[in-house]
N, C-alpha and C positions, 0 to 999 in steps of 0.2 A: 504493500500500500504506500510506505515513504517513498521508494520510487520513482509510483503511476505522480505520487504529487509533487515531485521534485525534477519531473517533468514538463508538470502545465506551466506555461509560461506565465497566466496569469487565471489566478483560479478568485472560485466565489464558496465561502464557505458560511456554515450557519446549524444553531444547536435543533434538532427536530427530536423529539422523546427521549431529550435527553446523552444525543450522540451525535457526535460533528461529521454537516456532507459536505460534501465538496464538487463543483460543479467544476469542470475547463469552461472557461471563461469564450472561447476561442469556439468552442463547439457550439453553445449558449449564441454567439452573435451569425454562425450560419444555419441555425435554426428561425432564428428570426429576420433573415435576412428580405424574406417578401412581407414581413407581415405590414402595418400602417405606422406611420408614425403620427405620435400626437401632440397638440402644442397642451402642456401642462403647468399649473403656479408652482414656482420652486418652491414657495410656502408648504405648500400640500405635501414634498416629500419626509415623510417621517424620521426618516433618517437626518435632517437638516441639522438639527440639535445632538445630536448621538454621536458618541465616540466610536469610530467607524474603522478609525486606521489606529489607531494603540493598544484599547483594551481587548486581550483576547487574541491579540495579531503572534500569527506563529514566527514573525520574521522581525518587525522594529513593536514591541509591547513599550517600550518608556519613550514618550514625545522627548526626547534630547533635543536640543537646539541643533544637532546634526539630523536627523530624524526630521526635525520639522522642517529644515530649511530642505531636505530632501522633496516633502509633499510640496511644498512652496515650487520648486521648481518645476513638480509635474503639473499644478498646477499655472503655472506660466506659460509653458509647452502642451495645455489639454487642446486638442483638436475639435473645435466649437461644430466644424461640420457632422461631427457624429450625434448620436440622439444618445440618451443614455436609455438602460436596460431595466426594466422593471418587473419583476413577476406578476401574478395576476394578482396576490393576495396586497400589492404596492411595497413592496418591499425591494429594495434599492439592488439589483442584482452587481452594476456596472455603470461607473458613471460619476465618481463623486469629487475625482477633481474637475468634472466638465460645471459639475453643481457650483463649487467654488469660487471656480474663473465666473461665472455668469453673474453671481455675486455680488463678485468685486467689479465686476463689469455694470452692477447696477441693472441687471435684468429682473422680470419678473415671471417670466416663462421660458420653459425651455420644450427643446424637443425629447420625446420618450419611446420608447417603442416597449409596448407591453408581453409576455411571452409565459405561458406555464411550463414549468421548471418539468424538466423529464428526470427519470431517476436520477436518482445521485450518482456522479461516476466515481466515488469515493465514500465509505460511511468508515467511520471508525468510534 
């Protein structure tokens, strides 16, 4: 299983009854490749307020000023033409330096593309 996930370039993970899935990130966005995209209020994403990249991260868990200047920079470099990823239940799959940059860019919507999560390709 360490690995299949030491593989994904960029994966999505999350507690479900109590045990960690893990989605490829990468397979997630050519699944939803045809679906619609939606204009949505960054307001409405849940996750807006939530510690998304520290607590619980298998990779940078303590915001170090290294750490944060790292998110800082992806978010500087987020590529605004992509939509970000949403599951059906609104749960942020993909997408939250694109959240950030729009932000600080003073928007109020962004673009979304909604998609139900297929099994997990990783439970542990």
């Amino acid at each position: 299983m360490e690995e299949l996930l030491s593989r994904m370039k960029h994966k999505h993970g999350r507690i479900i009854d109590g045990r960690r899935h893990f989605w490829d990130v990468e397979k997630l966005w050519e699944l939803s490749k045809n679906l619609p995209v939606h204009k949505i209020k960054i307001d409405s994403i849940k996750e807006l307020d939530q510690d998304c990249w520290f607590t619980d991260s298998r990779n940078t868990s303590v915001p170090t000023i290294r750490n944060v200047a790292l998110h800082c920079q992806r978010i500087i470099n987020a590529n605004m033409e992509y939509p970000i990823l949403i599951c059906s239940d609104g749960q942020l799959i993909d997408g939250g330096h694109r959240i950030a940059k729009a932000l600080i860019d003073e928007k109020i919507e962004i673009d979304a593309i909604y998609l139900t999560l297929p099994t997990a390709d990783v439970i542990q």
